[in-house]
GULUMVEX-125697 format. One line per 4 residues: number of its first residue (from 0); for each residue y, x, z of N, C-alpha, C. Coordinates in Angstrom, 2 decimals. Example, Ala and Ser with C-alpha at 12.3 -4.5 7.8 and 13.67 -1.06 7.14 Angstrom:
% GULUMVEX-125697
0> -5.69,13.19,7.80,-4.50,12.30,7.80,-3.30,13.20,7.80 ~ -2.25,12.85,7.08,-1.06,13.67,7.14,0.03,12.90,7.87
//
This chain:
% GULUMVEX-125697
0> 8.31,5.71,21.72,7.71,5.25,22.96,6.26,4.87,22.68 ~ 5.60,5.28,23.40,4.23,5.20,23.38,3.42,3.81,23.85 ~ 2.63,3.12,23.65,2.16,2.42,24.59,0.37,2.49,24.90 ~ -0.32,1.69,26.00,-1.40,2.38,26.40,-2.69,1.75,25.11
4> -2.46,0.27,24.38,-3.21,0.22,23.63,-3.01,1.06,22.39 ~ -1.82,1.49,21.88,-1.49,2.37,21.11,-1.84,3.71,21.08 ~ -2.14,4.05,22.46,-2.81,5.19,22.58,-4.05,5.43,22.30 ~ -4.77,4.42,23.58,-6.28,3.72,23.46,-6.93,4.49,22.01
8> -6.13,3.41,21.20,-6.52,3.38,19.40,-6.04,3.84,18.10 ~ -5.26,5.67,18.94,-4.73,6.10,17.61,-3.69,5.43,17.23 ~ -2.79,4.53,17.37,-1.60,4.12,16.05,-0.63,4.59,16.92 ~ 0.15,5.65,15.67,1.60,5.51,15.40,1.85,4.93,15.02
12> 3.61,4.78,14.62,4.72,4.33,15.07,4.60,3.08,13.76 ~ 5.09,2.14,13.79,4.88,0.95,12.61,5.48,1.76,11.68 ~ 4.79,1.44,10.46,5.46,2.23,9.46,5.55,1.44,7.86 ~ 5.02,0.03,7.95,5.22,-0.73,7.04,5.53,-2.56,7.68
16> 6.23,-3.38,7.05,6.16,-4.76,7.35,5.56,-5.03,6.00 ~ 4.60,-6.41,6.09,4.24,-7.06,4.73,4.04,-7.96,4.80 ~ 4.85,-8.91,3.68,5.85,-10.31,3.46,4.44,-10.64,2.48 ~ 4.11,-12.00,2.76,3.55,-12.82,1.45,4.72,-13.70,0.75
20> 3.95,-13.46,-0.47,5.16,-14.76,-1.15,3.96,-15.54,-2.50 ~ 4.46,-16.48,-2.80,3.93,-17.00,-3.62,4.20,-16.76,-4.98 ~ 5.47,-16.67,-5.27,5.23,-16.25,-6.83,6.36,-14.73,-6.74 ~ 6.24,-14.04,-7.19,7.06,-12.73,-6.87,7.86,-12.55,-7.39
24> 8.18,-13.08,-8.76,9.58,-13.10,-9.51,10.60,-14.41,-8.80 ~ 9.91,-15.33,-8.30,10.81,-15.93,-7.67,11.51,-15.22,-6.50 ~ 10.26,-14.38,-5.49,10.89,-13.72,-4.38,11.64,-12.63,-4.62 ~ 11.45,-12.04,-5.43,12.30,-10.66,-5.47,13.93,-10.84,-5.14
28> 14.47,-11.48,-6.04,15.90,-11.94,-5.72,16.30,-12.29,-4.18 ~ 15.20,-12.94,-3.44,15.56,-13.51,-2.40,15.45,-12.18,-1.50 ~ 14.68,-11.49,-1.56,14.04,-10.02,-0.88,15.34,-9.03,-1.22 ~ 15.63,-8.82,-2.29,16.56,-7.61,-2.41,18.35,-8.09,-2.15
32> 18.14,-9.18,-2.10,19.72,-9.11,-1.53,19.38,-9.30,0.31 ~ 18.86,-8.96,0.85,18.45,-8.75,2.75,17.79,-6.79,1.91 ~ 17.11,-6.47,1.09,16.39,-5.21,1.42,17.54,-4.16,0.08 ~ 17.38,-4.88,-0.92,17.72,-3.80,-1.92,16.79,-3.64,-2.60
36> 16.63,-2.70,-3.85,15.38,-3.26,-4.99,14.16,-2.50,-4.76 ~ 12.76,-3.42,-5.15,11.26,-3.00,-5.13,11.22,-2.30,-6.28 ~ 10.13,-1.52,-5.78,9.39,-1.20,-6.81,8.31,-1.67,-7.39 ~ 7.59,-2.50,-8.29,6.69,-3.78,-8.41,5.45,-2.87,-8.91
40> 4.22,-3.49,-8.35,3.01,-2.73,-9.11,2.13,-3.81,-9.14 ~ 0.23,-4.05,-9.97,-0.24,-4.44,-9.40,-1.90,-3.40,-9.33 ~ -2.45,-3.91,-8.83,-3.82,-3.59,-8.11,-4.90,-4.57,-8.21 ~ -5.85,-3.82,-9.11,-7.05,-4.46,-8.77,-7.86,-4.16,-7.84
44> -8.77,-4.99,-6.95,-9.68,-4.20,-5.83,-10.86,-4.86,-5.78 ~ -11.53,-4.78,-6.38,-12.82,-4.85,-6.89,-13.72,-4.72,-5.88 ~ -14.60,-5.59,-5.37,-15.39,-5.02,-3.84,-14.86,-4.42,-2.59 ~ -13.41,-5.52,-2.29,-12.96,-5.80,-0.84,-13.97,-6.61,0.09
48> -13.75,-6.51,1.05,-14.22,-7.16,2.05,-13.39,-8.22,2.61 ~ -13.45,-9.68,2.63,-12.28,-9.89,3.21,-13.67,-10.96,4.29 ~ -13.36,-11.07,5.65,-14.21,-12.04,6.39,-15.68,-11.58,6.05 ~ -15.58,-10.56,5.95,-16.71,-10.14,5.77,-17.70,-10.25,4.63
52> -17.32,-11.24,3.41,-18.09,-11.35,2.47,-17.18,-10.37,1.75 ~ -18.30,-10.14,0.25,-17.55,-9.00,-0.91,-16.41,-10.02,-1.66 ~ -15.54,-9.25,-2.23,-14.37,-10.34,-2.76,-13.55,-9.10,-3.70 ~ -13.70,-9.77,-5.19,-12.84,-9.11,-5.83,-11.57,-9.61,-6.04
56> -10.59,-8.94,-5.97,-9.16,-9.55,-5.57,-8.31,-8.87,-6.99 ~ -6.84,-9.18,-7.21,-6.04,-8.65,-8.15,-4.59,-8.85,-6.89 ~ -3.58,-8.02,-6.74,-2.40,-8.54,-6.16,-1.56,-7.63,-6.91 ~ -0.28,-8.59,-7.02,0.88,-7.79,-7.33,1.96,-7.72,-6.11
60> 2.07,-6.50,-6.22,2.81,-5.87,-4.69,4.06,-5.30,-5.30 ~ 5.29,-5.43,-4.52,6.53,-4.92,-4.39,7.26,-4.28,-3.38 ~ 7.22,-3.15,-3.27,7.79,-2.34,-2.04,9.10,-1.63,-2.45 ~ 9.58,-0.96,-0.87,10.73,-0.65,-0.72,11.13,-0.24,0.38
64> 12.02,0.75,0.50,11.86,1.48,1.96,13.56,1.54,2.52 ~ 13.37,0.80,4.04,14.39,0.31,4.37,14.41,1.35,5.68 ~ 15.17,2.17,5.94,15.05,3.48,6.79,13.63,3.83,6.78 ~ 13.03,4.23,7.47,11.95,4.93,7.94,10.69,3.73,7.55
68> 11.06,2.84,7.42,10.49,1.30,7.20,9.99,0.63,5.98 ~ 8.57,0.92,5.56,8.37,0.48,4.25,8.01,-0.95,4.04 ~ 8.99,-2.32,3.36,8.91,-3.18,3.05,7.99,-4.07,2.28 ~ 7.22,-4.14,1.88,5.65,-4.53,1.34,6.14,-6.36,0.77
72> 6.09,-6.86,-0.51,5.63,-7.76,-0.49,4.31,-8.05,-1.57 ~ 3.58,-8.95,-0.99,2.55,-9.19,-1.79,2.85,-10.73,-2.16 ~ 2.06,-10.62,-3.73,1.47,-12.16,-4.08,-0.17,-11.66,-4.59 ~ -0.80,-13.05,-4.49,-2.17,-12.65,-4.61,-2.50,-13.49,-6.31
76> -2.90,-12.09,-7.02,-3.08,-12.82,-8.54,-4.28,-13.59,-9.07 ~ -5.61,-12.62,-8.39,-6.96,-13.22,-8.30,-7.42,-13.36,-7.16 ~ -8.45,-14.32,-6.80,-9.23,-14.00,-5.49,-8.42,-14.51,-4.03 ~ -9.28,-14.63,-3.63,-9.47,-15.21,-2.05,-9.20,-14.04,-1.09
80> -7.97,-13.75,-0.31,-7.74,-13.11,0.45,-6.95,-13.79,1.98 ~ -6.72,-12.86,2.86,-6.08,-13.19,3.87,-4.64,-13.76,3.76 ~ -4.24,-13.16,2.48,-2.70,-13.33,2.17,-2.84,-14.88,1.55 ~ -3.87,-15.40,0.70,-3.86,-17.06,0.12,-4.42,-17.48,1.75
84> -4.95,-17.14,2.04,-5.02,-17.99,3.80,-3.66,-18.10,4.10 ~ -2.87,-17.05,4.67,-1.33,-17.07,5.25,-0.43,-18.12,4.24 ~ -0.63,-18.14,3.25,0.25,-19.30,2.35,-0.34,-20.52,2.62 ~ -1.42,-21.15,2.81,-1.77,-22.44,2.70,-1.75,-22.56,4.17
88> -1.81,-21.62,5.21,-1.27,-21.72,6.93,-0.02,-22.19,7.01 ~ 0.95,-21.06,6.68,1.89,-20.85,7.18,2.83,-20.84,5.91 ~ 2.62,-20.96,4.68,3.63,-20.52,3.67,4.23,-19.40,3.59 ~ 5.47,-19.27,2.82,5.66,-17.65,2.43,6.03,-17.07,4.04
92> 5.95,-15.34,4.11,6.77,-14.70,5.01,5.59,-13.68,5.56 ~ 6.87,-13.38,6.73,5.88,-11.84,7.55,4.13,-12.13,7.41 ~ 3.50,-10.97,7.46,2.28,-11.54,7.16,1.57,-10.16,7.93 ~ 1.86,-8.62,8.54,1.69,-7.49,8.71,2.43,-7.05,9.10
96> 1.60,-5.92,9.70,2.60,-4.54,10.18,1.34,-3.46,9.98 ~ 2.04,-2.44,9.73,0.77,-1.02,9.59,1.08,-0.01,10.27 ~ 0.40,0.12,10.50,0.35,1.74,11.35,-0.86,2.72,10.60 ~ -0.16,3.44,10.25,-0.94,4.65,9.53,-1.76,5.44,10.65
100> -3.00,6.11,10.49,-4.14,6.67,11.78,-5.02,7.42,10.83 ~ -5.82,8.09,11.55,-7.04,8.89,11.04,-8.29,8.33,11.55 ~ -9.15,8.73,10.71,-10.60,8.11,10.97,-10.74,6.24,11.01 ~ -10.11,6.01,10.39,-9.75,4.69,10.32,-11.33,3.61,10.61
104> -12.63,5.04,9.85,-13.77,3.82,9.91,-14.21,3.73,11.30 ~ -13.70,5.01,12.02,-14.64,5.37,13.60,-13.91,4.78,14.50 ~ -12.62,3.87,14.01,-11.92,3.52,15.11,-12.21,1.94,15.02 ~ -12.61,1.32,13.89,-13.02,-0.13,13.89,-14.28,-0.88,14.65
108> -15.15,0.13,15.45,-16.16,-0.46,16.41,-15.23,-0.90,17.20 ~ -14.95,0.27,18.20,-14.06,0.23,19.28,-12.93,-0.74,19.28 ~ -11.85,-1.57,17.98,-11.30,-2.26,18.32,-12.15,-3.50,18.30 ~ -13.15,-3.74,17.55,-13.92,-4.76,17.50,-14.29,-5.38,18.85
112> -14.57,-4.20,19.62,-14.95,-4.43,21.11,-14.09,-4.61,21.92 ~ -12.90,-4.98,21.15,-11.77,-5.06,22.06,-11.34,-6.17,21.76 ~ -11.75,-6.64,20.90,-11.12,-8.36,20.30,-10.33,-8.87,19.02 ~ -10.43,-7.45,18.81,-9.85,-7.63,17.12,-11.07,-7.70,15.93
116> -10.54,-9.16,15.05,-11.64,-8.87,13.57,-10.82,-8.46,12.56 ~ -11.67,-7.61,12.14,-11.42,-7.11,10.69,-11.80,-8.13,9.76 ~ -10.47,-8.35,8.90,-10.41,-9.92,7.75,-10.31,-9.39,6.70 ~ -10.17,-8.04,6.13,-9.56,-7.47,4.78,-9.67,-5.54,4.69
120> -10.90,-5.45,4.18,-11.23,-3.79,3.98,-11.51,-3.75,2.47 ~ -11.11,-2.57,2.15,-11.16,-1.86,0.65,-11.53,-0.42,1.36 ~ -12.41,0.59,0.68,-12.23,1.67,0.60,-12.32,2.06,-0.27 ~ -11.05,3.00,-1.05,-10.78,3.42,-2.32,-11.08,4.89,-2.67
124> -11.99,5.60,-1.88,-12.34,6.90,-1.87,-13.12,7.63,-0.84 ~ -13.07,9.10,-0.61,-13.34,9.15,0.67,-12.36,9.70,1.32 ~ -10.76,9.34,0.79,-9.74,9.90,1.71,-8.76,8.69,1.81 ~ -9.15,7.41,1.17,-8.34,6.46,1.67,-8.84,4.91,1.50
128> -8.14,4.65,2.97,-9.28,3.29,3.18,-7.96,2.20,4.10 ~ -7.98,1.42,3.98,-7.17,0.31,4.74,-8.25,-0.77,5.24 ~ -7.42,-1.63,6.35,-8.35,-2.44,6.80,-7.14,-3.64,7.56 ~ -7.19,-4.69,7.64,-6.48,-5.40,8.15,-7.07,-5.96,9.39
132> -6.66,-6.48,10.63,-7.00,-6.52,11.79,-6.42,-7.95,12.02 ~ -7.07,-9.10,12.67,-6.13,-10.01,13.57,-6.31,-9.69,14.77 ~ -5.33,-9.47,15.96,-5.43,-8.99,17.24,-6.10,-10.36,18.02 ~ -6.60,-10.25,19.05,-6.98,-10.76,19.78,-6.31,-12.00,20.43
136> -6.95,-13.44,20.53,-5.51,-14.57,20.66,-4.76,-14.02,21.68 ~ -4.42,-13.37,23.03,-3.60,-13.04,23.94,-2.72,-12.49,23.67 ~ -3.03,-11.73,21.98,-1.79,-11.29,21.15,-1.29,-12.11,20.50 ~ -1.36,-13.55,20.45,-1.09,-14.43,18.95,-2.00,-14.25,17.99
140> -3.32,-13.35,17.52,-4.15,-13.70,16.22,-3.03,-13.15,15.23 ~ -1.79,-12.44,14.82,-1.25,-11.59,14.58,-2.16,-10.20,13.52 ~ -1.88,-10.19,12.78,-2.01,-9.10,11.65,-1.85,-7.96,11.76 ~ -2.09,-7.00,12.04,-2.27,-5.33,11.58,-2.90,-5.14,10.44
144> -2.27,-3.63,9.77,-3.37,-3.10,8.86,-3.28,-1.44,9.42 ~ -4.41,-1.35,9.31,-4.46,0.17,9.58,-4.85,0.75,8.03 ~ -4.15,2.03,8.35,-4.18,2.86,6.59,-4.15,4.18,6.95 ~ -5.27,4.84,6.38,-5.75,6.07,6.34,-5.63,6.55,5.05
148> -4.64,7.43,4.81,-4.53,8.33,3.59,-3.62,9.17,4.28 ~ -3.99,10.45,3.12,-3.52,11.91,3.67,-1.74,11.94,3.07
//
């Protein structure tokens, strides 16, 4: 089912949730008996954007795909991100949803002008780039990430 801001702005269908947690060997246990087991990695990202200043970050991420539904959890190892905001807010839990799109950079004016800020960009090439979104308060201030890779 389609809807008209969904249209508006390019996103299909949700295609990831992403959980913060604070320490990840503690969460895993708690995560895989509700999901079943991650696969654990981590990532450095060296000249993110998060709020707009540069920010080098480290996270270790654990995913897992629950039907059609890819499960995401993050902890944040170095650095100041949106995800150490969501823990000292709100503590562990939902933290995202993604919707995969094209042209990911030509579509960030246009939501800008619509009431969404961008809190969290990396671009890791010139074929893949993510960006995290808080929607507009009439949505709750609520999390998206949009992700462009082929």
């Amino acid at each position: 089912m389609s809807t008209p801001l969904a249209d508006r702005f390019g996103l299909g269908p949700i295609d990831q949730i992403g959980y913060v947690v604070a320490d990840m060997d503690a969460a895993l246990g708690r995560y895989e008996e509700i999901f079943g087991a991650f696969e654990v990695s981590e990532a450095d990202l060296p000249g993110s954007t998060v709020r707009g200043k540069a920010v080098d970050c480290r996270l270790k991420m654990a995913v897992n795909r629950s039907g059609p539904i890819e499960i995401e959890l993050i902890e944040v190892l170095e650095g100041e991100t949106t995800h150490t905001e969501h823990l000292r807010a709100r503590g562990e839990g939902p933290h995202h949803v993604r919707f995969r799109v094209q042209n990911l950079d030509d579509k960030l004016p246009a939501l800008e002008e619509a009431g969404f800020e961008t809190v969290f960009h990396k671009r890791f090439g010139p074929e893949v780039v993510f960006a995290y979104l808080e929607m507009p308060p009439e949505l709750g201030r609520s999390v998206i990430e949009l992700l462009e890779m082929p």
